[in-house]
MARLO-251681 format. One record per residue (C-alpha): chain; x, y, z. Coordinates in nm, 3 decimals. Example, Ala and Ser with C-alpha at 12.3 -4.5 7.8 and 13.67 -1.06 7.14 Angstrom:
2
c, px, py, pz
A, 1.230, -0.450, 0.780
A, 1.367, -0.106, 0.714
! end
This chain:
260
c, px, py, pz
A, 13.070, -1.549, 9.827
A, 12.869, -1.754, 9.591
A, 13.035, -2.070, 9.717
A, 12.981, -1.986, 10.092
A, 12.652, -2.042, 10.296
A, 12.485, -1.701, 10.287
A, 12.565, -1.606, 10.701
A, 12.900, -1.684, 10.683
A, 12.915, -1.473, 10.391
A, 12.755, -1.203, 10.628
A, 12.973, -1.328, 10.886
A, 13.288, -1.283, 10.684
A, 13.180, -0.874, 10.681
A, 13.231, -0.800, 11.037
A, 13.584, -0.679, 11.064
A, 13.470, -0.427, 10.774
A, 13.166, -0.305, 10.934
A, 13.377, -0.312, 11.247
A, 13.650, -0.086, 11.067
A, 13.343, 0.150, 10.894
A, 13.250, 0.182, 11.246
A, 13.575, 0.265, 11.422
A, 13.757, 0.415, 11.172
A, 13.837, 0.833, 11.219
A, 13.930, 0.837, 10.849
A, 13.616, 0.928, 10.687
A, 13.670, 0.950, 10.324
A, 13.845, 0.608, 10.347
A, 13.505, 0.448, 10.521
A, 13.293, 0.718, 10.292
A, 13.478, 0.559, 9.991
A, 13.422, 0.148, 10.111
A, 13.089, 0.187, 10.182
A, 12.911, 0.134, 9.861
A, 13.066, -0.146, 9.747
A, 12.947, -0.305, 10.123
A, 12.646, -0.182, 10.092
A, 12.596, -0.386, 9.749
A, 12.745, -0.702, 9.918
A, 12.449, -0.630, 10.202
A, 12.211, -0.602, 9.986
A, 12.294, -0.931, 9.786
A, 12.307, -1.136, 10.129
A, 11.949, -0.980, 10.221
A, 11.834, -1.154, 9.852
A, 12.001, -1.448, 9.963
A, 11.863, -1.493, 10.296
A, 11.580, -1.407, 10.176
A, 11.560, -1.682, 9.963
A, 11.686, -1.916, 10.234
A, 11.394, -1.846, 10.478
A, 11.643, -1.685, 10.734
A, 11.421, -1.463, 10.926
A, 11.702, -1.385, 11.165
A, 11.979, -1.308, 10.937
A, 11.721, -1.095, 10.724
A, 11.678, -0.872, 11.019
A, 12.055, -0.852, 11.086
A, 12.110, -0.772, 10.746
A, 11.868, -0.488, 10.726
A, 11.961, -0.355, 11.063
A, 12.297, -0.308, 10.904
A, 12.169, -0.161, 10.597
A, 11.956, 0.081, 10.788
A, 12.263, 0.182, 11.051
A, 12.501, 0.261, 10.750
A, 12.244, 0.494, 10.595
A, 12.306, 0.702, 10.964
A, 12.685, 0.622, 10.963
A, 12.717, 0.802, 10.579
A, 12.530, 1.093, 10.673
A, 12.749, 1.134, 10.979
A, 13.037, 1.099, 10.822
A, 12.980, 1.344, 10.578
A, 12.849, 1.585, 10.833
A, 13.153, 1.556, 11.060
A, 13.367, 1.600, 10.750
A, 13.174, 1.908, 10.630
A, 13.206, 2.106, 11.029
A, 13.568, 2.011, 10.976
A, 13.616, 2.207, 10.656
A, 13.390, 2.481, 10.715
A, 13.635, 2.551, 11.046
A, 13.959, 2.496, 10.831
A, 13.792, 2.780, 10.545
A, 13.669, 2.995, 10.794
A, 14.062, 2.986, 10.945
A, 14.191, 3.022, 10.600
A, 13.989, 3.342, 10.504
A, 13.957, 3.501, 10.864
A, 14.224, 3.341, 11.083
A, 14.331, 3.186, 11.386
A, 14.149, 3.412, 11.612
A, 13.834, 3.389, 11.419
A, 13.824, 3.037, 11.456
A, 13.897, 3.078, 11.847
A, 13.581, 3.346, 11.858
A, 13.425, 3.113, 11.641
A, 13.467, 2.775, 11.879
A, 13.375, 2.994, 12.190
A, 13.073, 3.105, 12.063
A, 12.939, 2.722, 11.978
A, 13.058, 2.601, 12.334
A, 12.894, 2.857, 12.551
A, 12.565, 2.849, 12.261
A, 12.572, 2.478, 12.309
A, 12.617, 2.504, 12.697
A, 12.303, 2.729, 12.732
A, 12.088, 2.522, 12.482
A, 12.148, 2.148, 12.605
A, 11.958, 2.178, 12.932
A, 11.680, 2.289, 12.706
A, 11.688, 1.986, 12.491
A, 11.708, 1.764, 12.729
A, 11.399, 1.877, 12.947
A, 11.213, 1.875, 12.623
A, 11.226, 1.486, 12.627
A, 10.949, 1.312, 12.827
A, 11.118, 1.093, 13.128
A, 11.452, 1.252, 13.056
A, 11.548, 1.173, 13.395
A, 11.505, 0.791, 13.308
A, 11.724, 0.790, 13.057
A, 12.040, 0.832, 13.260
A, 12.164, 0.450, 13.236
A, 12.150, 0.463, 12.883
A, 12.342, 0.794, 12.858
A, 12.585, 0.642, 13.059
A, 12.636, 0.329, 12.853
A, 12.572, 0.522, 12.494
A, 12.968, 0.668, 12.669
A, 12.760, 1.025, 12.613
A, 12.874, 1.105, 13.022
A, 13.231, 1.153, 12.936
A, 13.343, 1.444, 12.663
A, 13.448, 1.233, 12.337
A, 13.769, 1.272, 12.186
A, 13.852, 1.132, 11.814
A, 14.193, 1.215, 11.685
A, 14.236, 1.614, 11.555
A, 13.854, 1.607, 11.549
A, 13.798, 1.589, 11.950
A, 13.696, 1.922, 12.129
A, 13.623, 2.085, 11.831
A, 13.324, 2.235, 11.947
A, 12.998, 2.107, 11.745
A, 13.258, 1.830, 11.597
A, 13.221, 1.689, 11.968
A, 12.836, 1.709, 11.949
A, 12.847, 1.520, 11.647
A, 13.060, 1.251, 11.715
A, 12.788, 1.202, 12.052
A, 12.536, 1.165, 11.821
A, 12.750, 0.883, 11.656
A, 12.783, 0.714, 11.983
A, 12.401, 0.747, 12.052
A, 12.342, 0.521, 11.743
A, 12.604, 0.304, 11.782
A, 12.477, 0.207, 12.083
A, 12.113, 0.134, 11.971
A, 12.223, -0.041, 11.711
A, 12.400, -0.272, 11.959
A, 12.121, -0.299, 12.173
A, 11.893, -0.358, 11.850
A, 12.121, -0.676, 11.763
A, 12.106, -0.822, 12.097
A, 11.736, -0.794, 12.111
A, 11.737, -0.954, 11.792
A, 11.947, -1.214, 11.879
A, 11.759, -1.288, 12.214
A, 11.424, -1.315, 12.037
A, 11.595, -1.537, 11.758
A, 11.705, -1.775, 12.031
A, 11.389, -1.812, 12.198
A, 11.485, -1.624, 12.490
A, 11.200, -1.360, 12.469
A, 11.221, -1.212, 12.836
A, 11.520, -1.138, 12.786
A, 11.445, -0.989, 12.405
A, 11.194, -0.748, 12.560
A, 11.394, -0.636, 12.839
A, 11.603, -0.521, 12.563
A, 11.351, -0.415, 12.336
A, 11.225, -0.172, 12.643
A, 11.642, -0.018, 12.655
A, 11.593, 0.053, 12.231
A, 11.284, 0.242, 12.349
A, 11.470, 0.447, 12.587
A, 11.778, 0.448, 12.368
A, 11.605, 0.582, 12.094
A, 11.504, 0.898, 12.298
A, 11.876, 0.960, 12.301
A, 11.905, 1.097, 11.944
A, 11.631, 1.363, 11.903
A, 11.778, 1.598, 12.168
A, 12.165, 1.540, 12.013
A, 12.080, 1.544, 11.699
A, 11.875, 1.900, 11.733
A, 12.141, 2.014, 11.901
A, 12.410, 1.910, 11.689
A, 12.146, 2.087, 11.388
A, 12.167, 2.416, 11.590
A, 12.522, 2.452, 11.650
A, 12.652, 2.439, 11.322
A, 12.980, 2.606, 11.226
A, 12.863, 2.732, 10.934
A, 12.491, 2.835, 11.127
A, 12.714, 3.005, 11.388
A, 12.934, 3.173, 11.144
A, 12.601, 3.343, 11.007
A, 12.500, 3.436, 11.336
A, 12.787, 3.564, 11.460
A, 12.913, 3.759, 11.122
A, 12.593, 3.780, 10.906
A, 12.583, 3.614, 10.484
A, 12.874, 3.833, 10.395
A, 13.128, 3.569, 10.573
A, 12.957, 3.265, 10.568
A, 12.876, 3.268, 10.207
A, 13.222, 3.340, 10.118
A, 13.291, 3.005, 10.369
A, 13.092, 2.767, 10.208
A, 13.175, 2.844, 9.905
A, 13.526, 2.825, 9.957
A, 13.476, 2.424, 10.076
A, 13.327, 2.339, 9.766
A, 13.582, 2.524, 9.569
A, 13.860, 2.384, 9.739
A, 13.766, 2.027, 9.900
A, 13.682, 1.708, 9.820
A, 13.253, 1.763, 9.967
A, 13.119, 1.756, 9.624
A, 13.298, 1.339, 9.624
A, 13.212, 1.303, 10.001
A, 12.845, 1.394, 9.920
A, 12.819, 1.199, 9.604
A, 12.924, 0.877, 9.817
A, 12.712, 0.935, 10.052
A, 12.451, 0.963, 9.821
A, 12.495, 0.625, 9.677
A, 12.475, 0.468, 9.998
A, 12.161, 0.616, 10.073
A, 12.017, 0.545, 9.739
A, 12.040, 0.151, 9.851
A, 11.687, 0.073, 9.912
A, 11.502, -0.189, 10.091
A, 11.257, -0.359, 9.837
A, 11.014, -0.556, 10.030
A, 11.020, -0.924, 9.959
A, 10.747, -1.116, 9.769
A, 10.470, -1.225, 9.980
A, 10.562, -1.616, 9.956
A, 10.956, -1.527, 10.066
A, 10.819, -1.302, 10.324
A, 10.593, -1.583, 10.491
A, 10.919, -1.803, 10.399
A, 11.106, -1.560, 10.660
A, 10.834, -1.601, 10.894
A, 10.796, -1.923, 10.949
A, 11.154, -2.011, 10.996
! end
């Protein structure tokens, strides 16, 4: 990396962000993404350096997405093991009760969400391109009730963050109508993720398992994952990518970055 100009050095990490991104295996992309994150951070002191206003943005954008992506992960992971201990202390039918119960309680409460979101009606292209009009499937994972609502909120900020990019891009390369028409989609795009993301907050397995059979099963369900899983590692990766931090560049590198 040393011996490469600094954005093909960036450049050379797009197959694994592209595979972080993709990539239904989540402890493998749990357990890559420090080690990236480090390599981000070192380009965003390099480019820094260089005056590369554009590639500085990139680079942070990144940075800030896989902060999202981590927590995801790890919250996808966790719905999946509180289902598979709920199965192994209850049983099948439990879990069937248990998935019923989040689809109709999710079914009732999205309407809700939704009209809670000013212009809600606007945002109907965006749905449509975020792929949040068709019911996502990912592996074993798809139609598991609040698994599904999860995995939409992935989609919701993968697709800002594409839009983000392109904006960037387009303002980069002087082309600033087309940068703002973009800039005006992020605005709409980012009204996407409060109403999934409450949702998704609401419709918990392990909420619903409280709801439906009080503390005297749940407790005994979380418990079990973090007797008997791998969380505790999950978590703690997390945890180091969100303990990357942004430190703001010294004034002369920042007017460096903005006169480029």
């Amino acid at each position: 990396m040393a011996n490469m100009p600094i954005h093909e050095a960036f450049k050379d990490e797009t197959y694994a962000l592209r595979f972080m991104l993709e990539s239904p295996w989540h402890a493998v992309v749990l357990g890559r993404m420090p080690a990236a994150m480090q390599k981000y951070q070192r380009a965003r002191i390099a480019a820094i350096k260089s005056g590369d206003a554009a590639l500085l943005q990139d680079i942070e954008l990144t940075i800030r997405f896989l902060r999202y992506e981590a927590s995801d992960r790890v919250n996808i992971k966790f719905e999946y093991l509180v289902v598979e201990a709920f199965e192994a202390l209850q049983g099948a039918d439990a879990v069937e009760g248990l998935l019923d119960y989040q689809q109709r309680f999710i079914a009732r409460q999205e309407a809700a969400e939704w009209d809670a979101v000013p212009g809600c009606r606007k945002l109907l292209h965006e749905f449509v391109e975020a792929g949040l009009s068709q019911s996502p499937s990912w592996g074993s994972e798809g139609g598991k009730a609040n698994i599904s609502q999860q995995t939409r909120l992935r989609l919701a900020r993968h697709h800002l963050l594409g839009l983000t990019r392109e904006a960037q891009q387009a303002y980069s390369s002087g082309e600033r109508h087309k940068g703002w028409h973009l800039q005006q989609r992020c605005h709409q795009a980012k009204k996407l993720i409060a109403p999934l993301a409450i949702l998704e907050c609401k419709s918990k397995a392990l909420t619903s398992i409280k709801a439906l059979h009080g503390d005297e099963v749940s407790q005994p369900v979380l418990a079990w994952v973090k007797d008997n899983t791998r969380l505790r590692e999950y978590e703690a990766l997390r945890d180091a990518v969100q303990a990357v931090k942004l430190a703001p560049a010294r004034p002369a590198q920042t007017l460096r970055a903005i006169a480029s």
